[in-house]
LOTIVEX-488966 format. One record per atom (N, C-alpha, C): residue in one letter; x, y, z. Coordinates in Angstrom, 2 decimals, always signed. Layout:
// residues N
<rec "A",<X,Y,Z>>
...
***
This chain:
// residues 169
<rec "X",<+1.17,-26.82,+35.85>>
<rec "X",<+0.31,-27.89,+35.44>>
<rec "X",<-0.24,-27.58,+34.05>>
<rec "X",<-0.47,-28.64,+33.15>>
<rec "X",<-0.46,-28.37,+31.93>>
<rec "X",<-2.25,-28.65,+31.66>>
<rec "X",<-3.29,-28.31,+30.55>>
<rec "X",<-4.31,-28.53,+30.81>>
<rec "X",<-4.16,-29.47,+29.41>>
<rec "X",<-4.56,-30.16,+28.93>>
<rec "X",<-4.10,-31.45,+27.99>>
<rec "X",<-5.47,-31.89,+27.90>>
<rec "X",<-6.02,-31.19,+26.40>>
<rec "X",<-7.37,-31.88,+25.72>>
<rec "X",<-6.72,-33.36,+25.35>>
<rec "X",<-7.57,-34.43,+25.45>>
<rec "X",<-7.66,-35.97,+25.28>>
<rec "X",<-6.04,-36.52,+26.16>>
<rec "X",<-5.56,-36.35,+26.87>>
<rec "X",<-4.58,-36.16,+27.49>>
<rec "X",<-3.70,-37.11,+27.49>>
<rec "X",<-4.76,-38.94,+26.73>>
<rec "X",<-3.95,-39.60,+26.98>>
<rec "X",<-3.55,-39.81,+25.63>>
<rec "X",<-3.86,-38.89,+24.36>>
<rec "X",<-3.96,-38.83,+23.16>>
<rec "X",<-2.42,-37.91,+22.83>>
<rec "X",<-2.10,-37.21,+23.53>>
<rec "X",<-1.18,-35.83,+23.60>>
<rec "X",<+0.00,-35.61,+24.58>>
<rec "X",<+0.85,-35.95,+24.04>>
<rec "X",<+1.86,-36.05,+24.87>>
<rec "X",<+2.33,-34.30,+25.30>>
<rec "X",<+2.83,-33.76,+26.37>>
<rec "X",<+3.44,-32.77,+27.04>>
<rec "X",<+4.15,-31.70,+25.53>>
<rec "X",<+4.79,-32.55,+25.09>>
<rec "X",<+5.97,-32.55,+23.88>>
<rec "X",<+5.24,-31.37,+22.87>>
<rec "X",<+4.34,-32.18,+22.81>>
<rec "X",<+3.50,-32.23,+21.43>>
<rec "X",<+2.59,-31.16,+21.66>>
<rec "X",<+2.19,-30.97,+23.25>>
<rec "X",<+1.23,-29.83,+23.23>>
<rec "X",<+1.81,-28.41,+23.44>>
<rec "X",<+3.48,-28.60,+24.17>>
<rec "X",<+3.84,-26.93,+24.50>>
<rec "X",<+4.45,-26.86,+22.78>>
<rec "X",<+4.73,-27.33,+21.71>>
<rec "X",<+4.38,-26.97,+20.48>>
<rec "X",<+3.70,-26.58,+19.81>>
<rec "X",<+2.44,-27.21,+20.41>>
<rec "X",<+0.75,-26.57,+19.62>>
<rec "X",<+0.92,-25.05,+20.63>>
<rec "X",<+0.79,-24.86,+21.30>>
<rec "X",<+1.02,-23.57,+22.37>>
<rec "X",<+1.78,-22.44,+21.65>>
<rec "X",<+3.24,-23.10,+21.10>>
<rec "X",<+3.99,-22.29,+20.97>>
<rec "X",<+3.58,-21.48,+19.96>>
<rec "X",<+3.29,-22.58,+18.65>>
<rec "X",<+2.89,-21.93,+17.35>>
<rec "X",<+1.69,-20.81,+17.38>>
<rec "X",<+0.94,-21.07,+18.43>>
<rec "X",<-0.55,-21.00,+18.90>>
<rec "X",<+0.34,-19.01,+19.00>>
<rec "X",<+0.58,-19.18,+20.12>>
<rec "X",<+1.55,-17.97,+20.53>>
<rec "X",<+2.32,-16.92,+19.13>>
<rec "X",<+2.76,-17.80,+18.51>>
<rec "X",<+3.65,-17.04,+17.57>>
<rec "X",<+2.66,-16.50,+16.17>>
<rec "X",<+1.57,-16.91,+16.01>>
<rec "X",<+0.44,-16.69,+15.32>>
<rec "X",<-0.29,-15.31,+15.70>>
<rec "X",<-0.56,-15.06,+16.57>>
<rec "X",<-0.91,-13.97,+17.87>>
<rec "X",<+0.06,-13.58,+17.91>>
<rec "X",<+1.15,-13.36,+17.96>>
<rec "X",<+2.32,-12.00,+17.80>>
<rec "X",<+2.40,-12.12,+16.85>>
<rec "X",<+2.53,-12.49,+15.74>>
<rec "X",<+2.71,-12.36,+13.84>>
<rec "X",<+1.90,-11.06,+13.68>>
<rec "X",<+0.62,-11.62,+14.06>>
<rec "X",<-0.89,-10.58,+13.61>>
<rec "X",<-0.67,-9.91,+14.21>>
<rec "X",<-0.52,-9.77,+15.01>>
<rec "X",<-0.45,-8.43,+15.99>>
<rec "X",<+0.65,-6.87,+15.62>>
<rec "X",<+1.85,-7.80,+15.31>>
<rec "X",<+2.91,-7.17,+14.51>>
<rec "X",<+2.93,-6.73,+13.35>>
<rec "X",<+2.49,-7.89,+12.41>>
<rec "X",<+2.15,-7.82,+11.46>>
<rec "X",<+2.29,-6.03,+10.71>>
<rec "X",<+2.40,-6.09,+9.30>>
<rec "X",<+2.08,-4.63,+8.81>>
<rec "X",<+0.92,-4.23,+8.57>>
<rec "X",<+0.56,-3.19,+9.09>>
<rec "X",<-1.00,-2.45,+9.06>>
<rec "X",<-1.26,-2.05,+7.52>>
<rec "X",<-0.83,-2.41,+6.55>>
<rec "X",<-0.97,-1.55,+5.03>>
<rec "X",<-2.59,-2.50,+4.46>>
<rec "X",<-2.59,-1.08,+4.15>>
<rec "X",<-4.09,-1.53,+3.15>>
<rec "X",<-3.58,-1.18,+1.94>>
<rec "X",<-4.27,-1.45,+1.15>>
<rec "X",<-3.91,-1.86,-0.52>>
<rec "X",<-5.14,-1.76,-1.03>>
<rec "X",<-5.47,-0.67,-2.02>>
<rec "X",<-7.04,-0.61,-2.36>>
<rec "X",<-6.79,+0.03,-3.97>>
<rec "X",<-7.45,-0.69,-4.73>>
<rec "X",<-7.14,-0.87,-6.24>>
<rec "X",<-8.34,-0.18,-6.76>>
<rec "X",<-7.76,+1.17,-7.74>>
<rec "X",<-8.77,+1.45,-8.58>>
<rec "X",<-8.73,+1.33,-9.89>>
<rec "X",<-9.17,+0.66,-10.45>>
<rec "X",<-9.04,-0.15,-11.88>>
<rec "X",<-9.94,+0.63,-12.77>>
<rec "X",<-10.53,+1.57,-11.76>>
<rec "X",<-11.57,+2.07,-13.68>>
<rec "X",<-11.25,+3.63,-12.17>>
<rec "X",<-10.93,+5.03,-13.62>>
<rec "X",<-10.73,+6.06,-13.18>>
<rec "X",<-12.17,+6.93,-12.87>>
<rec "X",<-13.48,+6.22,-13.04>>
<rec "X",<-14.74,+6.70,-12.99>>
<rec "X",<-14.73,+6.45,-11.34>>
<rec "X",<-14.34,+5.16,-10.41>>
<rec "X",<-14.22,+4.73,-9.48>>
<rec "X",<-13.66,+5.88,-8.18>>
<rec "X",<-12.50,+6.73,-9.18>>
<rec "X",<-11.74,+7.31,-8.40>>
<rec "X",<-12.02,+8.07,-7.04>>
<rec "X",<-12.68,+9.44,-7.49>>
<rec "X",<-13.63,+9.81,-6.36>>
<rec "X",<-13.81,+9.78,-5.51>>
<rec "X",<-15.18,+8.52,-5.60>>
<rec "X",<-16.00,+7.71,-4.19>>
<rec "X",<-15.44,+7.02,-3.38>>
<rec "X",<-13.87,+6.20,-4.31>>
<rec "X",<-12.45,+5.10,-2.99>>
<rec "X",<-12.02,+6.58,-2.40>>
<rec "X",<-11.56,+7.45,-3.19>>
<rec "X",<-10.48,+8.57,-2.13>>
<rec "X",<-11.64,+9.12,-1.01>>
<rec "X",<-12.92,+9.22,-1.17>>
<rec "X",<-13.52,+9.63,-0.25>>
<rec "X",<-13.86,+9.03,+0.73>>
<rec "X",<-14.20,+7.96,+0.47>>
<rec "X",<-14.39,+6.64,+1.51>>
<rec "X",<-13.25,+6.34,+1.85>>
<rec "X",<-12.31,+6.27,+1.60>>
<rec "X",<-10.67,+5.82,+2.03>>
<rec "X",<-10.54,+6.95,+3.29>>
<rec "X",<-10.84,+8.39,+3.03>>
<rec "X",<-10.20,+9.56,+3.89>>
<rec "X",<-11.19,+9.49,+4.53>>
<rec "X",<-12.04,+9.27,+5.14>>
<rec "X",<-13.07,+9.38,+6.14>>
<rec "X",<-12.60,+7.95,+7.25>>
<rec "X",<-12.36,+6.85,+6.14>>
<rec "X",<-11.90,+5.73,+7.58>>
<rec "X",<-10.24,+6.58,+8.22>>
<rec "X",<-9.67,+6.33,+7.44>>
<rec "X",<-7.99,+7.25,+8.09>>
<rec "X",<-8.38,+8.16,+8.56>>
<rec "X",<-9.60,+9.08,+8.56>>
<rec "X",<-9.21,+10.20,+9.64>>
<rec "X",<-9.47,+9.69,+10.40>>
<rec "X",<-10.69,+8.77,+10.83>>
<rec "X",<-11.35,+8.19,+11.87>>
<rec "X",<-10.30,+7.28,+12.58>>
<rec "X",<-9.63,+6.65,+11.86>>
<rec "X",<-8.31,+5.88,+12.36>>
<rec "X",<-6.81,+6.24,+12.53>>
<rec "X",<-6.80,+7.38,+12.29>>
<rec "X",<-5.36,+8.45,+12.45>>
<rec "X",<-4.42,+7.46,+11.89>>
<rec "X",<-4.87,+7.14,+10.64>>
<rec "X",<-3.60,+6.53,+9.78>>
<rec "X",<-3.47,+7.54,+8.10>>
<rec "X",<-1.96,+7.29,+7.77>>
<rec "X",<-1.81,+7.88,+6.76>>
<rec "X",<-2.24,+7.13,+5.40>>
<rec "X",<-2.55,+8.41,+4.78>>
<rec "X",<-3.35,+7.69,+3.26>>
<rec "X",<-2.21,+8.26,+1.78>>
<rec "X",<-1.71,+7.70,+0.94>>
<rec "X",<-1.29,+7.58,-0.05>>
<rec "X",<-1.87,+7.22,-1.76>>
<rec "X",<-1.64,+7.86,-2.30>>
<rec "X",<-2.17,+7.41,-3.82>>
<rec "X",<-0.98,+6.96,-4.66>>
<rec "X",<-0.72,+6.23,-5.34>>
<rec "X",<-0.10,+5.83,-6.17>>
<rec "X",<-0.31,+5.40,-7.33>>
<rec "X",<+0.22,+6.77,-8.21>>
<rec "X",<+0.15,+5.95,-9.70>>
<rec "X",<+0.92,+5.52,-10.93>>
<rec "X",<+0.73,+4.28,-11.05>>
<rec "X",<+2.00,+3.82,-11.89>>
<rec "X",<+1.06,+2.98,-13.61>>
<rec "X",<+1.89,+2.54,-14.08>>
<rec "X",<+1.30,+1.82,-15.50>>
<rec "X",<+0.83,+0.36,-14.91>>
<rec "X",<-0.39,+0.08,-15.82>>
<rec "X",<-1.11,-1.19,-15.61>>
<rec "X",<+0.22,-2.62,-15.66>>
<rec "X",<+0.24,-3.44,-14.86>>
<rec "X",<+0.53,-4.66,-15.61>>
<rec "X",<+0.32,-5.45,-16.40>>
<rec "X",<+1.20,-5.78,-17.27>>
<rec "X",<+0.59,-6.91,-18.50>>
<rec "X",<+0.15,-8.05,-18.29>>
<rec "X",<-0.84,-8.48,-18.34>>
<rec "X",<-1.06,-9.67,-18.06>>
<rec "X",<-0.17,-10.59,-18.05>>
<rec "X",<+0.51,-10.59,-19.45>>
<rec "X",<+1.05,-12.08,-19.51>>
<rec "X",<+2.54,-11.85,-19.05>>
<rec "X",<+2.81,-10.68,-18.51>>
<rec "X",<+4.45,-10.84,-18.01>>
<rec "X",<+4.25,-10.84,-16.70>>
<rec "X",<+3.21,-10.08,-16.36>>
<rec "X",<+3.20,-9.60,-14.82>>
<rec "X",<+3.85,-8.50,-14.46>>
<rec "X",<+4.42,-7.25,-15.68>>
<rec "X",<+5.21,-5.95,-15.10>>
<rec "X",<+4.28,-5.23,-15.72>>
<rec "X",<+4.67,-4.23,-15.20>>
<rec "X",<+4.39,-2.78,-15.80>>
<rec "X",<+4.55,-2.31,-17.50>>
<rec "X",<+4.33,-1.73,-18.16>>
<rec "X",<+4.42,-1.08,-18.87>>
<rec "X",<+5.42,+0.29,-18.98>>
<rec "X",<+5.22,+0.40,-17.77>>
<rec "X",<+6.39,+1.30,-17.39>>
<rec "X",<+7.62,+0.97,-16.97>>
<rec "X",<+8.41,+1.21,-17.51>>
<rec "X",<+9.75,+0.86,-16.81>>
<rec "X",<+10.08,+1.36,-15.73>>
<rec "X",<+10.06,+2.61,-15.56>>
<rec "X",<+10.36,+3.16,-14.16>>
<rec "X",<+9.49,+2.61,-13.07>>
<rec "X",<+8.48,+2.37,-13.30>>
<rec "X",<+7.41,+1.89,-12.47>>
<rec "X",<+7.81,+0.70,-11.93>>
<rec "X",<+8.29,-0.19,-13.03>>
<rec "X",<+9.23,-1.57,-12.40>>
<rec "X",<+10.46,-1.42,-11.54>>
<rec "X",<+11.27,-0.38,-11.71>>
<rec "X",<+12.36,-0.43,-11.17>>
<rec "X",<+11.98,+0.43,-9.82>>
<rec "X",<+10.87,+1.19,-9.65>>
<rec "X",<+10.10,+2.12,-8.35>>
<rec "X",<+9.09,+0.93,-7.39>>
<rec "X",<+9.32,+0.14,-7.82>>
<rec "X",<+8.24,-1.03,-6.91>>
<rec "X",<+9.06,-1.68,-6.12>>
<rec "X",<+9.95,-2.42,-5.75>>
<rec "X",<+10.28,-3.26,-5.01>>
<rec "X",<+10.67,-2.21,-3.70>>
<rec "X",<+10.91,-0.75,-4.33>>
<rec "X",<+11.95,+0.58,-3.12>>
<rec "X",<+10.30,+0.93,-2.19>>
<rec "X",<+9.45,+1.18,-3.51>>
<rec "X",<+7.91,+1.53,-2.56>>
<rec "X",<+7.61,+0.48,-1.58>>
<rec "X",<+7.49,-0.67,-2.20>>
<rec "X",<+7.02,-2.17,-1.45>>
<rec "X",<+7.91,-2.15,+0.07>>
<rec "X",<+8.88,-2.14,-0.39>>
<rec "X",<+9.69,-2.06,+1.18>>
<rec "X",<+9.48,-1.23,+1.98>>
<rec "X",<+9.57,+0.12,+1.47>>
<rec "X",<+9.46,+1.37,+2.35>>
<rec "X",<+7.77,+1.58,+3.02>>
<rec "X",<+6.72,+1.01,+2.18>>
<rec "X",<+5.58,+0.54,+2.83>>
<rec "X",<+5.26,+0.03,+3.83>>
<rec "X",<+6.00,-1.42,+3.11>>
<rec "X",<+5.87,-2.11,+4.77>>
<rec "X",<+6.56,-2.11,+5.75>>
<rec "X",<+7.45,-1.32,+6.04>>
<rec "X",<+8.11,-0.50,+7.04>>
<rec "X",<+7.20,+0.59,+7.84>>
<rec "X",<+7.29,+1.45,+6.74>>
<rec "X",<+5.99,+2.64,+7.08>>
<rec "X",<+4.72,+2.02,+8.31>>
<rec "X",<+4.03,+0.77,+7.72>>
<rec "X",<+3.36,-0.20,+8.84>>
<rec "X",<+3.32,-1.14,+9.56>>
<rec "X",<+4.61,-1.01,+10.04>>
<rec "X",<+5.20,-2.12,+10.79>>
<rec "X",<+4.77,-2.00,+12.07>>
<rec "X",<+5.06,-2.33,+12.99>>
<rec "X",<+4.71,-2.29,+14.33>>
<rec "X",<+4.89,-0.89,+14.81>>
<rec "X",<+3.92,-0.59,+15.82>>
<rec "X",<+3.89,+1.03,+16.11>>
<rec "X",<+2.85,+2.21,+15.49>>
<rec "X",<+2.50,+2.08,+14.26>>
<rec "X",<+1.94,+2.85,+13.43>>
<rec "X",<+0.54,+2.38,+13.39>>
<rec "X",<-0.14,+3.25,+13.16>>
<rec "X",<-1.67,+3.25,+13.18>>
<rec "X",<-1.77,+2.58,+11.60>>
<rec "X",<-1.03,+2.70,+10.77>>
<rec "X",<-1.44,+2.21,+9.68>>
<rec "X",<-1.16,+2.74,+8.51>>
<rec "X",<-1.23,+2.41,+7.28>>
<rec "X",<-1.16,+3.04,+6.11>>
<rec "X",<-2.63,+2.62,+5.18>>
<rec "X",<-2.81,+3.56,+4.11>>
<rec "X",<-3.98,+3.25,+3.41>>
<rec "X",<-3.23,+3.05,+1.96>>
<rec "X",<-2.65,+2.61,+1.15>>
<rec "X",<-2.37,+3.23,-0.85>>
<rec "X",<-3.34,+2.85,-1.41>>
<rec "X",<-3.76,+3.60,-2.14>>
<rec "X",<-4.84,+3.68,-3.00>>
<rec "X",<-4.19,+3.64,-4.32>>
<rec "X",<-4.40,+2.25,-4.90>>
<rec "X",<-3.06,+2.25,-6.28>>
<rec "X",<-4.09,+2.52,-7.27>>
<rec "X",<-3.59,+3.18,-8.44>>
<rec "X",<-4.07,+3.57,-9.24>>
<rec "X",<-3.40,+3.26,-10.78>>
<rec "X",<-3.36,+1.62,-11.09>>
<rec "X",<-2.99,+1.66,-12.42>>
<rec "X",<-3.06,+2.25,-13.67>>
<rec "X",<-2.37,+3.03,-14.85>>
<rec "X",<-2.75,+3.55,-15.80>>
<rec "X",<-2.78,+2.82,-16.92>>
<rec "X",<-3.64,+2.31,-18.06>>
<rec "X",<-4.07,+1.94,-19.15>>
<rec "X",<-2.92,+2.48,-19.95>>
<rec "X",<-1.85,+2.09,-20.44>>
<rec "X",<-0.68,+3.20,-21.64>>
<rec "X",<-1.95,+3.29,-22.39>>
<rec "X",<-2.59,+3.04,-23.25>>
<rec "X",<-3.31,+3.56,-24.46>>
<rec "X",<-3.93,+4.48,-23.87>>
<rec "X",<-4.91,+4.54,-22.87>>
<rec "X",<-5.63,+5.61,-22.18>>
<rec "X",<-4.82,+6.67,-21.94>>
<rec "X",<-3.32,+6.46,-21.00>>
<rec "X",<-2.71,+7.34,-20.56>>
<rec "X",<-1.76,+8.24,-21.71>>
<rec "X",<-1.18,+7.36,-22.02>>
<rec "X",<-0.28,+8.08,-23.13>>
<rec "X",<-0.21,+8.92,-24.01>>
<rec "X",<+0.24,+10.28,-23.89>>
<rec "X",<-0.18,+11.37,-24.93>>
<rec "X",<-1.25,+11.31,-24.78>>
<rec "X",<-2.14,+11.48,-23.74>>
<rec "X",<-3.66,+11.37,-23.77>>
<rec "X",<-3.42,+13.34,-22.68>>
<rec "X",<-3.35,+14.36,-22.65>>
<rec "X",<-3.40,+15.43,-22.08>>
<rec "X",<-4.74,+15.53,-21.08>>
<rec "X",<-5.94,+14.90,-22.01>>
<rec "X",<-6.78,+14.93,-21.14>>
<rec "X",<-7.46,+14.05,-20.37>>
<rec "X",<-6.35,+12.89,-19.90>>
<rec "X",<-6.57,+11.74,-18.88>>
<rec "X",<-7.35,+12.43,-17.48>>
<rec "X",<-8.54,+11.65,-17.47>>
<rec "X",<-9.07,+12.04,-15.71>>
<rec "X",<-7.77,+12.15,-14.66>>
<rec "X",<-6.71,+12.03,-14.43>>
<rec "X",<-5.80,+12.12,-13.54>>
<rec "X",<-5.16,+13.18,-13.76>>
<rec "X",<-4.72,+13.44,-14.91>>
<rec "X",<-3.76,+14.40,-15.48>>
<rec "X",<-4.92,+15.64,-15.27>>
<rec "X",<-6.54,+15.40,-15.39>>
<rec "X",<-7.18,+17.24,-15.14>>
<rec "X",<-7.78,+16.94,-14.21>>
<rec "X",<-8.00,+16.20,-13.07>>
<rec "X",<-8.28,+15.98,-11.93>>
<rec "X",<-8.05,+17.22,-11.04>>
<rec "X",<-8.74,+18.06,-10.55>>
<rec "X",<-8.10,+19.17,-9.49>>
<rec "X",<-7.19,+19.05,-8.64>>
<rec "X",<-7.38,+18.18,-7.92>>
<rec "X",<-5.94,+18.17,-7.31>>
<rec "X",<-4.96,+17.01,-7.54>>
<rec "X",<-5.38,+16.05,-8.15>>
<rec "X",<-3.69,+15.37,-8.60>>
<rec "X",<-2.61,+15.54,-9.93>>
<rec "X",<-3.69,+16.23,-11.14>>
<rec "X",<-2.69,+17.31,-11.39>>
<rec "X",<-1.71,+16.03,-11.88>>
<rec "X",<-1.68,+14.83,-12.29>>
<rec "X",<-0.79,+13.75,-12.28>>
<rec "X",<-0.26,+14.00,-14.02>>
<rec "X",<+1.24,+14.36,-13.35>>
<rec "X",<+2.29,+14.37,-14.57>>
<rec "X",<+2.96,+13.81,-15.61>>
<rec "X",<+3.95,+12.68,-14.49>>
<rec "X",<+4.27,+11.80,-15.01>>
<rec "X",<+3.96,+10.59,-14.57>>
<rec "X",<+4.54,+8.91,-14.31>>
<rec "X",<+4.55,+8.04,-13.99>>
<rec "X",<+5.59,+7.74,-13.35>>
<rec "X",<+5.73,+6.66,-12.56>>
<rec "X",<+4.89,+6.33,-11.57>>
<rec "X",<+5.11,+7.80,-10.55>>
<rec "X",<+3.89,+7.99,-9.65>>
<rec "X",<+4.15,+9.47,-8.44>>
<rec "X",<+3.12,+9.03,-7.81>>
<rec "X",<+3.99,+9.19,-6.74>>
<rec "X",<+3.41,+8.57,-5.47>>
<rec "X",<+2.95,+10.27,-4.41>>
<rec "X",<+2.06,+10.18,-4.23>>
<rec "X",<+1.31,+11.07,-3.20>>
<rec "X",<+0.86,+10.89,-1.63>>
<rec "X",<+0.98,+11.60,-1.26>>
<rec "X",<+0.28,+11.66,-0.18>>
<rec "X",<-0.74,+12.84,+0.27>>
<rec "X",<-1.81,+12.05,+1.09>>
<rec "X",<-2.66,+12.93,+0.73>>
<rec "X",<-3.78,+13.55,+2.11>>
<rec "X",<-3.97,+14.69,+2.11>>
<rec "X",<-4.41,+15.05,+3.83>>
<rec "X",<-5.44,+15.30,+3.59>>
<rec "X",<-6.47,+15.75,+4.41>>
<rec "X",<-7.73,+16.03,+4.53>>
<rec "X",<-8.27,+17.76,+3.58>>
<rec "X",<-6.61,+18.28,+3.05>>
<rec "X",<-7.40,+19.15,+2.36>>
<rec "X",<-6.53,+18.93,+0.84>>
<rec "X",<-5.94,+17.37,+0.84>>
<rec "X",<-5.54,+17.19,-0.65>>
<rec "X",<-4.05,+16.49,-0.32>>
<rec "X",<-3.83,+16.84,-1.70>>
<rec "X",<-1.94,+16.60,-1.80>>
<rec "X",<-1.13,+17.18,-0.55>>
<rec "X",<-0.38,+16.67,-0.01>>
<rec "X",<+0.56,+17.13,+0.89>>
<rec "X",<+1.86,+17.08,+0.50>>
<rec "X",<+2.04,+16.12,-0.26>>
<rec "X",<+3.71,+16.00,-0.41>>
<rec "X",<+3.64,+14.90,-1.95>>
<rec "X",<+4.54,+14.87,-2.54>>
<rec "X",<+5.26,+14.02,-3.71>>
<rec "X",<+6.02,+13.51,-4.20>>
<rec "X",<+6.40,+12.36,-4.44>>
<rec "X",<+7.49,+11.72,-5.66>>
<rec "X",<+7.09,+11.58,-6.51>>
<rec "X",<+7.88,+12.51,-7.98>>
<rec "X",<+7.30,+11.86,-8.96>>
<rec "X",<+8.61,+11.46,-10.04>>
<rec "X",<+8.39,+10.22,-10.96>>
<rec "X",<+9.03,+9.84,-11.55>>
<rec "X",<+10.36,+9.35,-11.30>>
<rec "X",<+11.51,+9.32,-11.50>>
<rec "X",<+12.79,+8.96,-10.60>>
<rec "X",<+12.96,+9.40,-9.20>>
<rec "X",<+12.00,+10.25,-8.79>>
<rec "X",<+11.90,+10.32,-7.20>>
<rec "X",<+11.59,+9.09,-6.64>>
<rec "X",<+10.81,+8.37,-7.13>>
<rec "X",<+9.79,+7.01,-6.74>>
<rec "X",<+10.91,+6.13,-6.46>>
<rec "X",<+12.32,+6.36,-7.50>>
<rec "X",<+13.65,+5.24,-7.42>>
<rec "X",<+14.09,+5.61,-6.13>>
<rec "X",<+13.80,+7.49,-5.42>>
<rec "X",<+15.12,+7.21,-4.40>>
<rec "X",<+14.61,+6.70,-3.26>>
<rec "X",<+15.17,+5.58,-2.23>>
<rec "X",<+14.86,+4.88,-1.35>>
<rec "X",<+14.31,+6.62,-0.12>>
<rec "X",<+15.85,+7.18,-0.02>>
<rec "X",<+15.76,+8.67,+0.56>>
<rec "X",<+14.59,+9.49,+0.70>>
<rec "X",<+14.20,+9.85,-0.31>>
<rec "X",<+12.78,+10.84,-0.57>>
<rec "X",<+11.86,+9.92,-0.80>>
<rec "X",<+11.89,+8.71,-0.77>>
<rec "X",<+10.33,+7.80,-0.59>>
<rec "X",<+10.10,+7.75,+1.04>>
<rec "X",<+11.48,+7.56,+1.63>>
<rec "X",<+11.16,+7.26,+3.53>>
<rec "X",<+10.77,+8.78,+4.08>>
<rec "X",<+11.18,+9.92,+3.60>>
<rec "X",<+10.81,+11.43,+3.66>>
<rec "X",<+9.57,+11.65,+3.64>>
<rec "X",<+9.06,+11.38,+2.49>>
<rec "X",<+7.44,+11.26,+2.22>>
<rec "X",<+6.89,+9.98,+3.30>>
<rec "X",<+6.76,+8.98,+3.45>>
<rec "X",<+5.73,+8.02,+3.88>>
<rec "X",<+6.02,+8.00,+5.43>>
<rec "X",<+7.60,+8.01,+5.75>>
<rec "X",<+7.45,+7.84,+7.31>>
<rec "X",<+7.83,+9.04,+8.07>>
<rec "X",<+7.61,+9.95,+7.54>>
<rec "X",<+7.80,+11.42,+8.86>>
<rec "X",<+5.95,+12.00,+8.53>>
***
């Protein structure tokens, strides 16, 4: 028996459709990928997100990641970096895999670089940062409760291989 708000308004048809979608909305989310995405746009910021970031993931037994690549240009919408462009679509995928159904979650903490700031700059907050120590562009990290755990950096970021190594074991 079907329960049919305004009933004589709503045909049978029409409502195990509203149901269905109703249904498939509620398994989407549910399935859905667990990735958080948390942007630090000024390197003064840095810090207080990685600390507040690692206190919810421990509390939530999900893995946390840093990633840093070159700012986008406004008016193109890429990177500045080239490698960084050609390392995004392999990260993006392997991400949302990483939080696909099953997994407690992922955290990246992206970290765009300024080229004028970064470039030939030796003493960029990232580059003397204690522990990220950040080399080249784009390098992707991961990161545990007593720091760095593991890395891609630079054409590592291209291989599909050593990106699924790092994020999903």
């Amino acid at each position: 028996m079907y329960f049919l708000p305004n009933s004589e308004h709503i045909n049978k048809q029409r409502y195990t459709a509203y149901l269905f979608h109703i249904i498939f909305i509620i398994v989407y989310n549910f399935t859905m990928s667990k990735l958080t995405r948390v942007i630090v746009t000024n390197t003064a910021e840095f810090e207080n997100t990685l600390k507040t970031q690692m206190s919810i993931v421990k509390e939530q037994g999900q893995k946390l990641f840093l990633l840093f690549t070159g700012e986008n240009d406004s008016t193109t919408g890429k990177s500045w970096c080239g490698d960084c462009v050609d390392a995004k679509p392999i990260l993006d995928s392997i991400f949302q895999e990483g939080a696909g159904a099953g997994s407690k979650g992922i955290v990246l903490i992206e970290c765009p670089l300024v080229r004028n700031d970064y470039k030939g700059n030796p003493s960029h907050p990232y580059r003397t940062h204690p522990q990220v120590k950040l080399q080249k562009i784009p390098t992707l990290m991961r990161w545990g409760t007593k720091g760095k755990t593991g890395e891609c950096i630079e054409d590592e970021c291209k291989d599909a291989e050593l990106v699924k190594e790092l994020v999903l074991n």
